[in-house]
PAVO-531968 format. One record per residue (C-alpha): y, z, x. Coordinates in steps of 0.2 Angstrom, whole numbers, plus 5000, padded with zeros to 4 digits. Example, Ala and Ser with C-alpha at 12.3 -4.5 7.8 and 13.67 -1.06 7.14 Angstrom:
2
(pt (4978 5039 5062))
(pt (4995 5036 5068))
This chain:
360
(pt (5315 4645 5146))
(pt (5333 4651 5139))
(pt (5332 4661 5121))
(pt (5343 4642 5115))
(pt (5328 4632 5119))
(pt (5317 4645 5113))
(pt (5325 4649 5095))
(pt (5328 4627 5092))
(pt (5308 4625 5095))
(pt (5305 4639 5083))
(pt (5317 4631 5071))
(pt (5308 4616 5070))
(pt (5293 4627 5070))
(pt (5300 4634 5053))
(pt (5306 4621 5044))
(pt (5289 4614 5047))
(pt (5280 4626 5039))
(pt (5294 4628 5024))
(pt (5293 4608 5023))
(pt (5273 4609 5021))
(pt (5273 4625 5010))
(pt (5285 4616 4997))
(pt (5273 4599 4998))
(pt (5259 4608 4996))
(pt (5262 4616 4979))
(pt (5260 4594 4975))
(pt (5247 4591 4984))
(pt (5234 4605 4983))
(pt (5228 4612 4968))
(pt (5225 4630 4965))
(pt (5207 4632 4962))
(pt (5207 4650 4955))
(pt (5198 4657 4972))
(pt (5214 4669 4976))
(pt (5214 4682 4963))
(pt (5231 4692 4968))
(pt (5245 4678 4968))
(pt (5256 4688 4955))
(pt (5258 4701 4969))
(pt (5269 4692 4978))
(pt (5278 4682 4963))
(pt (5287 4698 4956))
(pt (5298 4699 4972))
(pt (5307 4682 4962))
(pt (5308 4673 4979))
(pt (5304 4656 4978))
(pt (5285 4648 4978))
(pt (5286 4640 4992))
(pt (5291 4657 5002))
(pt (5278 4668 4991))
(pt (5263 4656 4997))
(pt (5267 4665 5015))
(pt (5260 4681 5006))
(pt (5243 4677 4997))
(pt (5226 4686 5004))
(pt (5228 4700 5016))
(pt (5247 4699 5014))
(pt (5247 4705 4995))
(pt (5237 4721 5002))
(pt (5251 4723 5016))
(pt (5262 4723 5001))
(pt (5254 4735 4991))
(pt (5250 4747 5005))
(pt (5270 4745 5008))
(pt (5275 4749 4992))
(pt (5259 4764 4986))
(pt (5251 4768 5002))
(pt (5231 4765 5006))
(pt (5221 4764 4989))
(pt (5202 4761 4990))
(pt (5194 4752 5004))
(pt (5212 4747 5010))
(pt (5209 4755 5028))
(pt (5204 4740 5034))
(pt (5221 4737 5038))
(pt (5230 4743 5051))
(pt (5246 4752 5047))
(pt (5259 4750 5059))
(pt (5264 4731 5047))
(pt (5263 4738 5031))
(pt (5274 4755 5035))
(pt (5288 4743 5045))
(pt (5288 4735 5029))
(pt (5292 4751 5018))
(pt (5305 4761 5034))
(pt (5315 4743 5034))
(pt (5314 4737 5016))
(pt (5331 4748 5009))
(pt (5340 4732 5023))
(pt (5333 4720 5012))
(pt (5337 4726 4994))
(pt (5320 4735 4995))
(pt (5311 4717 4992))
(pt (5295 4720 5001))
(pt (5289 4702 5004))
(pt (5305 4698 5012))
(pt (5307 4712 5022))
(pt (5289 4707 5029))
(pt (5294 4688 5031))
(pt (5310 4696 5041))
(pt (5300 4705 5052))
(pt (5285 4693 5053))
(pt (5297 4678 5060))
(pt (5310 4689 5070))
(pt (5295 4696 5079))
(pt (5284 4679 5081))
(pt (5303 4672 5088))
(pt (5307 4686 5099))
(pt (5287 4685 5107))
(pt (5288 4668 5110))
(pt (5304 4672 5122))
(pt (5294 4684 5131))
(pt (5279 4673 5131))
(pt (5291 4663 5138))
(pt (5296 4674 5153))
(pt (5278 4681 5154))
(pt (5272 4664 5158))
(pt (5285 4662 5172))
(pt (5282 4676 5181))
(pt (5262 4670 5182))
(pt (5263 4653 5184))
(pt (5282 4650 5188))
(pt (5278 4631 5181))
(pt (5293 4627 5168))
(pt (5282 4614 5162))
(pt (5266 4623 5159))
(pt (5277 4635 5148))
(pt (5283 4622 5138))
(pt (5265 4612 5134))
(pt (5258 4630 5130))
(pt (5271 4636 5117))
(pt (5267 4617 5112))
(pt (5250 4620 5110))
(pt (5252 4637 5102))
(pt (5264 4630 5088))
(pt (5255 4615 5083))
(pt (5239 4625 5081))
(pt (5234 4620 5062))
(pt (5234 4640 5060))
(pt (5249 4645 5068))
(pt (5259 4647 5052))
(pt (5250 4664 5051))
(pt (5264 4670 5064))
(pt (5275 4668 5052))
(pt (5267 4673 5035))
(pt (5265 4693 5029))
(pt (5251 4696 5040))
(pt (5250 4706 5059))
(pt (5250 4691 5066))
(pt (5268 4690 5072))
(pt (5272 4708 5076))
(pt (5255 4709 5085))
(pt (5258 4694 5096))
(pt (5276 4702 5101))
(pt (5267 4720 5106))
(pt (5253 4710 5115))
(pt (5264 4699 5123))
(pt (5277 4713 5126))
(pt (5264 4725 5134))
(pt (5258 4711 5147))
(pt (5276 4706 5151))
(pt (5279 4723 5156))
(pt (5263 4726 5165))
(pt (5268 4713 5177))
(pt (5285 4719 5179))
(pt (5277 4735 5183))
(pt (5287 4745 5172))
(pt (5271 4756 5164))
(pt (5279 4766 5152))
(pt (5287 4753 5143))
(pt (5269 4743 5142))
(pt (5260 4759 5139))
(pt (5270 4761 5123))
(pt (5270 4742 5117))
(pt (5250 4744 5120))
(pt (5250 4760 5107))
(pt (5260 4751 5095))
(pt (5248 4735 5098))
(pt (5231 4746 5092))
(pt (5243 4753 5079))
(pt (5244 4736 5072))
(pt (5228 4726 5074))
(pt (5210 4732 5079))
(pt (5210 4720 5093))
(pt (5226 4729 5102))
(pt (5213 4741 5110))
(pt (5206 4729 5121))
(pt (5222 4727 5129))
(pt (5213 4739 5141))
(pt (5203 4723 5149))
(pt (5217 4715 5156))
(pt (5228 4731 5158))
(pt (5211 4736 5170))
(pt (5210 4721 5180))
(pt (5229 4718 5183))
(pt (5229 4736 5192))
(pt (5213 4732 5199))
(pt (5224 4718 5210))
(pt (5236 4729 5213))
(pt (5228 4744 5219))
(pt (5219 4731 5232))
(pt (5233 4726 5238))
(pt (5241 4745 5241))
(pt (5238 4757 5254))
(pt (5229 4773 5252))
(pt (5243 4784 5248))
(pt (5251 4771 5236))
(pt (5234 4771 5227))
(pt (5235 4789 5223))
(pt (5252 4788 5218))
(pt (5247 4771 5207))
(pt (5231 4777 5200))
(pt (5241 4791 5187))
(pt (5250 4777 5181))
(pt (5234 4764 5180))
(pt (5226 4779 5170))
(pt (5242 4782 5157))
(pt (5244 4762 5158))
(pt (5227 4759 5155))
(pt (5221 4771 5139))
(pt (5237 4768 5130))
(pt (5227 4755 5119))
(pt (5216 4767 5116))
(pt (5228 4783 5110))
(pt (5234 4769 5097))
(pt (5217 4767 5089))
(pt (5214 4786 5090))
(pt (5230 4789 5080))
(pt (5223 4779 5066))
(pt (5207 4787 5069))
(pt (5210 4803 5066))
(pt (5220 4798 5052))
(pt (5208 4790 5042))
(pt (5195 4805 5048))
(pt (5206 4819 5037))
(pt (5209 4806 5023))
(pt (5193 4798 5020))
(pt (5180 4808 5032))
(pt (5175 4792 5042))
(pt (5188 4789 5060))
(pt (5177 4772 5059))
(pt (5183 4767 5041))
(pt (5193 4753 5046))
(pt (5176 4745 5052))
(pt (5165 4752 5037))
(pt (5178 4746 5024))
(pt (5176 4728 5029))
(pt (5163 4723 5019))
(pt (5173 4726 5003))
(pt (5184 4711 5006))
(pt (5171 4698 5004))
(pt (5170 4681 5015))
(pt (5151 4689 5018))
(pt (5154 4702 5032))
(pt (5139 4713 5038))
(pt (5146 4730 5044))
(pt (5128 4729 5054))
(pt (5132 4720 5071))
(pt (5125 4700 5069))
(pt (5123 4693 5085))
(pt (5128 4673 5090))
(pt (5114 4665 5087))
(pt (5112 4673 5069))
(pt (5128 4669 5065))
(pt (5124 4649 5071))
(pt (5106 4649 5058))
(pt (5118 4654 5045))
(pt (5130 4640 5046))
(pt (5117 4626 5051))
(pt (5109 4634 5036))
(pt (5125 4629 5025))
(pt (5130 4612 5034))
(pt (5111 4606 5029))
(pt (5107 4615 5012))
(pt (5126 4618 5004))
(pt (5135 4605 4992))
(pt (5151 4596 4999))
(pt (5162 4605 4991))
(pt (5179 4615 4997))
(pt (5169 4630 5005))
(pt (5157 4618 5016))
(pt (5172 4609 5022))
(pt (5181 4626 5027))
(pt (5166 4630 5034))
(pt (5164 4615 5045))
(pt (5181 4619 5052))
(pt (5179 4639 5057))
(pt (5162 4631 5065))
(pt (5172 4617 5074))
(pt (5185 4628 5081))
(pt (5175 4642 5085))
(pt (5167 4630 5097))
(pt (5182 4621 5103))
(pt (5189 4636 5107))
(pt (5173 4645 5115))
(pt (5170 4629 5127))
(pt (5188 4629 5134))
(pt (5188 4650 5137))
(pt (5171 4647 5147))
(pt (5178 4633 5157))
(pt (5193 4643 5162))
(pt (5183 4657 5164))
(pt (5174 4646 5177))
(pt (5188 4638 5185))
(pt (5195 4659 5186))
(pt (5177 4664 5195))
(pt (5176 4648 5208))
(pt (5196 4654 5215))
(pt (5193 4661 5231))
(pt (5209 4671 5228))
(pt (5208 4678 5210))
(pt (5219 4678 5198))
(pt (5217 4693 5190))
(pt (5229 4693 5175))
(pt (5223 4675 5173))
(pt (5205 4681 5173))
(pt (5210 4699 5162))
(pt (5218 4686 5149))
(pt (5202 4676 5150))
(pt (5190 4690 5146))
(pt (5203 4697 5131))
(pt (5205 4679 5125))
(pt (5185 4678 5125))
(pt (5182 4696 5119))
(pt (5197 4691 5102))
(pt (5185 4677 5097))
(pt (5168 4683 5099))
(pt (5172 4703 5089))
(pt (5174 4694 5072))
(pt (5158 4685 5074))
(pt (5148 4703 5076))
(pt (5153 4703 5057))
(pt (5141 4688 5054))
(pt (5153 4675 5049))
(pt (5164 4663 5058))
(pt (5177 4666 5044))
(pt (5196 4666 5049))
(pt (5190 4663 5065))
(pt (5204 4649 5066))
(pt (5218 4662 5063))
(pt (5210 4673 5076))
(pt (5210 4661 5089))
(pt (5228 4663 5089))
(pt (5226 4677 5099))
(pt (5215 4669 5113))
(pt (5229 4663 5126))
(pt (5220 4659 5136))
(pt (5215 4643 5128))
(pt (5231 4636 5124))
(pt (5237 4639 5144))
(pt (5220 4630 5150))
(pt (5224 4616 5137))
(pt (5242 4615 5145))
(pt (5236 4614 5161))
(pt (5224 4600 5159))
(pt (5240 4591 5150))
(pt (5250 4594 5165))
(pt (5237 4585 5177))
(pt (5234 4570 5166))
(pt (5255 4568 5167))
């Protein structure tokens, strides 16, 4: 798809989030359950552009503007110190610095997105049905609010894009920069592993040799990013894992214990048959509803990937990372934000395009 097409759909992609953002200040109450909204409100942008900034965005500003304070670790810093380097461009207005980088990124991912999808399926249809599906996800306004969500789906996009391309150093560092950002970027080593596995198959011994330094560079890229942060947090708080251990702090019922699936599954039948019908039972009813939606189309591709007599390996690779982003947050014990996690399984929204394309 050309960067025209591209930039018009993200227009109208915008201007629906602006138009809902400005409606909703009429039409939903604020109930008291956010306690940092003055955060954002003394950057005197408009309401309807501050309301991209609630929850974890206010501490992506305040990491921006004093560093990490207690418990903060738990999120990742590449976000919050773009915000800070680029801020002096923006009158050193921290919430619109992050809005800038938030929707240039989110704009300029979906354009490689767009070219990523070419080179696997060269179907000009199925490109346009996917970014379709992606943007009229009810959470995918999260690309373009201050969270990670947009710079992380350009890295992540960025460092499969140049994987297939088979230009490794550039992938290597967009992976690093990815596990800068989010925890999840470090499982960009699943489908970094299986697309060399298909290529190194397909090589002769001597090429294998040759390609096998570059699958190992490729391939723990994800994993230097993490041990950045890692160590960082080890000489500063003592803990390489505080990013995990800190989670708990930040309500919405984490365990830092590992929950398993079916535990989490008690807990929520538990609410459905036992809570009162109030705003938390109906966000719950809709983390419960899309974690299954989204866990029942990411086995059926999985499925359709293992009956291919001829694999699709970055198919499959985006299969298991799609799965593998969807079922880490329930380890927590909760299915809470899983709807804005499943922005990240891909894999989804391609099997949801592809069944659109055979009903046409």
């Amino acid at each position: 798809m050309r960067f025209k097409i591209i930039a018009f759909i993200f227009l109208l992609f915008s201007t629906g989030n602006l138009a809902t953002a400005i409606l909703a200040k009429y039409i939903i109450p604020y109930l008291g359950f956010f306690p940092y909204k003055e955060i954002a409100q003394q950057f005197n942008l408009p309401s309807f552009l501050t309301s991209f900034a609630n929850f974890d965005g206010a501490h992506y500003l305040l990491i921006a503007k004093n560093g990490y304070t207690t418990y903060q670790q738990a999120f990742f810093p590449l976000y919050p110190l773009l915000i800070r380097w680029l801020s002096p461009l923006f009158s050193n207005n921290l919430l619109l610095t992050g809005l800038i980088i938030s929707n240039l990124s989110f704009l300029v991912g979906l354009y490689i997105f767009s070219k990523y999808l070419k080179l696997t399926t060269n179907n000009q249809q199925l490109t346009v049905w996917v970014i379709i599906f992606l943007l009229v996800f009810p959470t995918s306004f999260f690309f373009a609010a201050v969270y990670t969500e947009g710079l992380s789906f350009l890295l992540f996009i960025s460092t499969l894009y140049f994987l297939k391309k088979e230009k490794y150093g550039a992938s290597s560092i967009f992976a690093i920069l990815a596990s800068l950002t989010k925890f999840l970027g470090v499982f960009l080593i699943i489908p970094i592993l299986l697309t060399q596995m298909a290529k190194l198959k397909s090589q002769n011994r001597n090429l294998k040799l040759k390609a096998s330094a570059k699958l190992l560079i490729t391939l723990f890229s994800p994993i230097l990013g993490l041990t950045i942060y890692s160590l960082y947090l080890w000489k500063t708080m003592g803990d390489p894992f505080f990013f995990l251990n800190s989670q708990w702090a930040f309500g919405a019922h984490r365990s830092s214990n590992i929950i398993l699936l079916p535990q989490v599954y008690y807990r929520y039948l538990n609410i459905f048959f036992t809570a009162n019908l109030n705003f938390q039972y109906f966000i719950s009813l809709f983390e419960f509803f899309t974690f299954n939606f989204v866990f029942i189309i990411l086995i059926l591709d999985l499925i359709e990937n293992y009956k291919l007599r001829i694999k699709n390996y970055y198919f499959l690779g985006l299969n298991l990372f799609s799965l593998v982003n969807l079922l880490l947050p329930t380890l927590t014990g909760t299915f809470s934000s899983i709807p804005r996690y499943a922005l990240f399984s891909l894999s989804f929204f391609i099997y949801l395009a592809q069944i659109k394309k055979l009903s046409l």
